[in-house]
N, C-alpha and C positions, 0 to 999 in steps of 0.2 A: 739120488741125493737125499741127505737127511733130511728130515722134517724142520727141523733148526734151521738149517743152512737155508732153504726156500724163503722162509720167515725171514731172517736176516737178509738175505738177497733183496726181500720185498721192499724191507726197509730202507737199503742203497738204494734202489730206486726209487722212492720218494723223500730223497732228499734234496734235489733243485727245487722241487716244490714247497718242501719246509723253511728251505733259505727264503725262497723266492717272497712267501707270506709273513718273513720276520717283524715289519713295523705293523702289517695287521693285527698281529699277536701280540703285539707289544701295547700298539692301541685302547683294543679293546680288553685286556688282560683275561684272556683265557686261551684256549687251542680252537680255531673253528671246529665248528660239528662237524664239518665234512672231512675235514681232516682228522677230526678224533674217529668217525665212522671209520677211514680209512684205516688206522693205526690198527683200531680193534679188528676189523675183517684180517689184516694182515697179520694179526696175533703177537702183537708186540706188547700188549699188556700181561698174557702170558707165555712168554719164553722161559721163565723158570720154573710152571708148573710142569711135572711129571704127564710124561703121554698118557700113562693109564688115566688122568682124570682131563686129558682134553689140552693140556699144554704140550711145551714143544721141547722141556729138557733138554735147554741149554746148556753146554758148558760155561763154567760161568767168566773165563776168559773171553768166549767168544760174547757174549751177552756185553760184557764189560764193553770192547770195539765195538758194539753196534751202537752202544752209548755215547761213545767218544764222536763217532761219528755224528751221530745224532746231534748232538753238542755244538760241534762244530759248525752245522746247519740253521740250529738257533738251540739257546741255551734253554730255555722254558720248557720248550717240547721235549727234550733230553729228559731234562728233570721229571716234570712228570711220568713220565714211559717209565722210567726208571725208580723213583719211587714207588711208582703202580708194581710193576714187575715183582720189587724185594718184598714191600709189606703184603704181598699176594701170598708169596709164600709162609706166612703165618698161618696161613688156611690147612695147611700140613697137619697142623697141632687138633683140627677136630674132626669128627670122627667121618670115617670115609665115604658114608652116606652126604652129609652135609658138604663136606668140600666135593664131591659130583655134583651135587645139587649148586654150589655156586657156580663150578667150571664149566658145565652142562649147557651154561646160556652163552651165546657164539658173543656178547656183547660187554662181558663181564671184566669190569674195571675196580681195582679197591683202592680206598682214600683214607688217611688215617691223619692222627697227630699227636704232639704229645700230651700226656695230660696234666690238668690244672685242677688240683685237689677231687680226684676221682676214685668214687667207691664203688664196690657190686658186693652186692650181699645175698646168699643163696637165702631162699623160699621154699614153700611147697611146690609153686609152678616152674622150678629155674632158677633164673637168677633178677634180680632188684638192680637197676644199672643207673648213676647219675654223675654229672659229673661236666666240664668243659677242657676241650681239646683246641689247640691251635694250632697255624700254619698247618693248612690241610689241603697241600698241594694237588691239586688234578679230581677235586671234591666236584667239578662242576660237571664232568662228568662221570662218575664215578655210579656202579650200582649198589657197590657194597663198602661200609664205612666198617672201618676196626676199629677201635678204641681200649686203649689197656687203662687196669681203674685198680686200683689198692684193694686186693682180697679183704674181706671184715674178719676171715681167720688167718691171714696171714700174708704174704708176698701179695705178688699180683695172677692178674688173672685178662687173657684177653677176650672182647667181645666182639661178636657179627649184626651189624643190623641194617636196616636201610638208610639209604638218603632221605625219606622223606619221613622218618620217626628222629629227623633232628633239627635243630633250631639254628641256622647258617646265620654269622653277621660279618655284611663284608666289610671286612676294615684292613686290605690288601692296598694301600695307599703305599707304594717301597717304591726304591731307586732302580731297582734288578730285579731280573726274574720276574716280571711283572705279569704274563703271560699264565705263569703257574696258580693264577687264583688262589691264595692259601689264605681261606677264608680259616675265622674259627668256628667251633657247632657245641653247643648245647643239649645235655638231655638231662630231661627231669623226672626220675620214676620208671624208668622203661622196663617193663616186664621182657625179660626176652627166657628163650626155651634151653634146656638145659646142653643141647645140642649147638651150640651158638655161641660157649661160652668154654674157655678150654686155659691150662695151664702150660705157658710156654716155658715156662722152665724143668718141667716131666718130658718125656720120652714124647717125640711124636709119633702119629700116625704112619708116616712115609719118612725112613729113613735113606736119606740122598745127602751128597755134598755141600748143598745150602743148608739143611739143615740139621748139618753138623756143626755150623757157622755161627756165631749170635747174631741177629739179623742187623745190632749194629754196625757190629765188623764188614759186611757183607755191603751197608748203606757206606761206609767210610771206605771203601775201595772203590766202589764205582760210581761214588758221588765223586772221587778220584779223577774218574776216567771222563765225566763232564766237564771237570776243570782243563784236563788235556785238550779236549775239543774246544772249548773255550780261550784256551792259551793258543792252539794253533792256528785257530779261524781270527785272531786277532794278528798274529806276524803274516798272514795270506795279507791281511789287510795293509797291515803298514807297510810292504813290499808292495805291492800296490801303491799304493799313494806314493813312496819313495821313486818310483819312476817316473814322475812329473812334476813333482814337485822342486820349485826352488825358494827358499823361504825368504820375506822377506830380509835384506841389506844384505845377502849372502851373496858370494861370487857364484858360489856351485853349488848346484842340486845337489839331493838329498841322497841321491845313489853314485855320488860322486865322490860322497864328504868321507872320508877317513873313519871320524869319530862315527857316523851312523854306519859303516859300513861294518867297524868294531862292534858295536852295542849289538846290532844285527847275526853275528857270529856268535855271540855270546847268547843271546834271545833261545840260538837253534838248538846250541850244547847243552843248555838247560833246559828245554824241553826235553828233548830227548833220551839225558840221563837221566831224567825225570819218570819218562815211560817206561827205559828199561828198566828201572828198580822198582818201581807198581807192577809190570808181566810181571816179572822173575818173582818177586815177593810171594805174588799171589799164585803162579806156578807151583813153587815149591812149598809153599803150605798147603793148597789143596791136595796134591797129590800124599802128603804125609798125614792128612785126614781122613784121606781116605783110605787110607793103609791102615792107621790106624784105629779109625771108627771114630777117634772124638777129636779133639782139639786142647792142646795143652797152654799153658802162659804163655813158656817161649812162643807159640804159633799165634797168640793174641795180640802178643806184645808187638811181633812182626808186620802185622795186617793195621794194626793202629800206628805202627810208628810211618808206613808208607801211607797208609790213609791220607794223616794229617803233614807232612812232609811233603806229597806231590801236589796239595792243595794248594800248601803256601807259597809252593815253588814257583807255580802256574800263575799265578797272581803278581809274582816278580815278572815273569815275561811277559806280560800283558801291559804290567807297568812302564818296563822297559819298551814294548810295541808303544804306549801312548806316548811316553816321552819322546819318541821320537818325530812321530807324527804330528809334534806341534798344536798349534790353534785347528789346524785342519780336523784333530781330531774330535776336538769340543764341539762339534754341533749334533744334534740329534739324530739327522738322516743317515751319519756316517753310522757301520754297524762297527765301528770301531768303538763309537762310544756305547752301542749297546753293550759290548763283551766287556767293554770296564767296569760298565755298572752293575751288569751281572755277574761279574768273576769276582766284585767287593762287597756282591750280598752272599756268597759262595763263602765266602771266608769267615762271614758271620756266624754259621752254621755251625752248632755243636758238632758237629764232626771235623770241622778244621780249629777247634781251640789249640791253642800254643802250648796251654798249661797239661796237655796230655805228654808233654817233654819230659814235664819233670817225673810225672808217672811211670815213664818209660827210663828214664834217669835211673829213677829209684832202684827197679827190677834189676838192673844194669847192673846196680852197684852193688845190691844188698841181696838181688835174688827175689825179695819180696814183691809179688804180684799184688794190686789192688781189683777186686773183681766186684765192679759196679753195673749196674744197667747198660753202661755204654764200652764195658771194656770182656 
């Protein structure tokens, strides 16, 4: 058996356990240590580094399901793993000394976010690094922080450094995903080495099928594949609850009623067609990436229009799960209401905007691609 396949197997297997500690997680807003311990020994933060430096070179379909699953066990822990996993592979881009030397330690987690008026300016020593970053999911365990900051000759440039050369303020107070800690951090002046510091839009190091990908593309499909698990583990629930429930003034239960039994059909077909068109999407572009070594518009335009498409979808059947479920659904304990609040901080996310339509509109119509940071 593949090295992958174990590692994912690992992962099925502790997923009663990730369910099981959902309102802990939720509580205290982070992943327990011992469960982050676990994750890392099972190498779920790196499934998409390459074997030669200590990952498990994942396909990234199967990466994608382990997500989904993940997700569907509790949405935080998803998330993190999986932001862990994509901005890992950033590390690609510096030189292969340095990415052994991160991948080298069996404990190695990376945490990033975007920036907020961020420069680095080379020096005699390296590079000059300052700057604030926010929503920095899975920061709390995390060994190594990324942070991308405005080149002073030009484009940008991204940086490696630690957790504890930055300035964390927790101001994670949200309705979802609460678990994900996405603190913002600060840094002021940080001298870092010239080895640490690398341009993600040159040639990497290690060319592979991620990163042939723009790492946003990559964050908007399988941030995708947490929204499925999050739509799914929400109709597990309201099927659930629909077999006992009869609401108040009603003659018949809820698995009786016609209309919920309709909505319920409707919930599964959208899901569904949902997944198939994210596999198939992201199937047939990677394989024509990898045939053909890069990544064209058409193949951009592809992977964002299912990104932001299976997002918003998901979020309709979760709607449709709550609506049905009634008042039963509104209280805290139910994980019904966790999947709501996190599949509508899910949607908040620069990677499920609306207005990526028109972007995809335009190309449609005109041909004209717009080629931004996120596309």
């Amino acid at each position: 058996m593949p090295g992958y396949e174990q590692a994912v197997a690992a992962i099925e297997a502790l997923l009663p356990d990730v369910a099981a500690r959902g309102d802990e997680i939720e509580r205290t807003r982070a992943l327990p240590e011992d469960l982050v311990s676990q994750l890392k020994h099972i190498g779920a933060f790196r499934l998409l580094i390459p074997e030669a430096f200590g990952g498990f070179e994942t396909p990234f379909q199967t990466f994608m399901a382990a997500i989904e699953h993940l997700a569907e066990a509790d949405a935080s822990t998803a998330w993190c793993v999986n932001q862990a996993a994509v901005i890992g592979t950033t590390s690609l881009w510096l030189p292969a000394t340095k990415i052994r030397e991160i991948w080298d330690a069996p404990d190695t987690s990376v945490a990033n976010g975007p920036p907020f008026g961020c420069t680095i300016t080379p020096n005699e020593g390296g590079f000059l690094l300052n700057g604030h970053w926010g929503f920095s999911s899975g920061c709390q365990h995390a060994t190594w922080m990324m942070g991308a900051a405005k080149y002073s000759e030009g484009g940008y440039r991204i940086a490696y450094f630690k957790p504890e050369q930055v300035t964390f303020t927790d101001n994670w107070q949200v309705a979802g995903l609460k678990g994900t800690g996405s603190f913002e951090f600060r840094i002021k002046d940080l001298q870092l080495p010239a080895d640490q510091v690398a341009d993600n839009a040159a040639a990497p190091t290690v060319d592979n099928e991620v990163t042939r990908v723009p790492g946003s593309l990559l964050f908007a499909v399988s941030f995708a594949s947490v929204a499925l698990g999050v739509a799914h583990g929400a109709l597990a629930d309201v099927l659930q609850i629909a077999q006992g429930k009869v609401p108040r003034f009603a003659a018949i239960g809820l698995r009786d009623d016609p209309d919920v039994q309709r909505f319920v059909g409707l919930a599964q077909a959208c899901w569904r067609a949902a997944r198939a068109y994210l596999y198939a999407t992201v199937e047939e572009v990677f394989e024509q990436v990898c045939a053909n070594g890069r990544i064209d518009h058409e193949q951009r335009a592809q992977l964002r229009m299912a990104g932001t498409y299976v997002i918003r979808e998901c979020a309709e059947v979760v709607d449709l799960a709550y609506k049905i479920a009634g008042s039963t659904g509104i209280y805290q304990q139910q994980t019904l209401q966790r999947r709501f609040q996190d599949m509508h901080v899910i949607t908040q996310h620069v990677q499920a905007r609306e207005s990526y339509y028109g972007l995809l509109g335009r190309y449609a119509i005109s041909g004209e691609y717009e080629l931004t940071a996120m596309t």
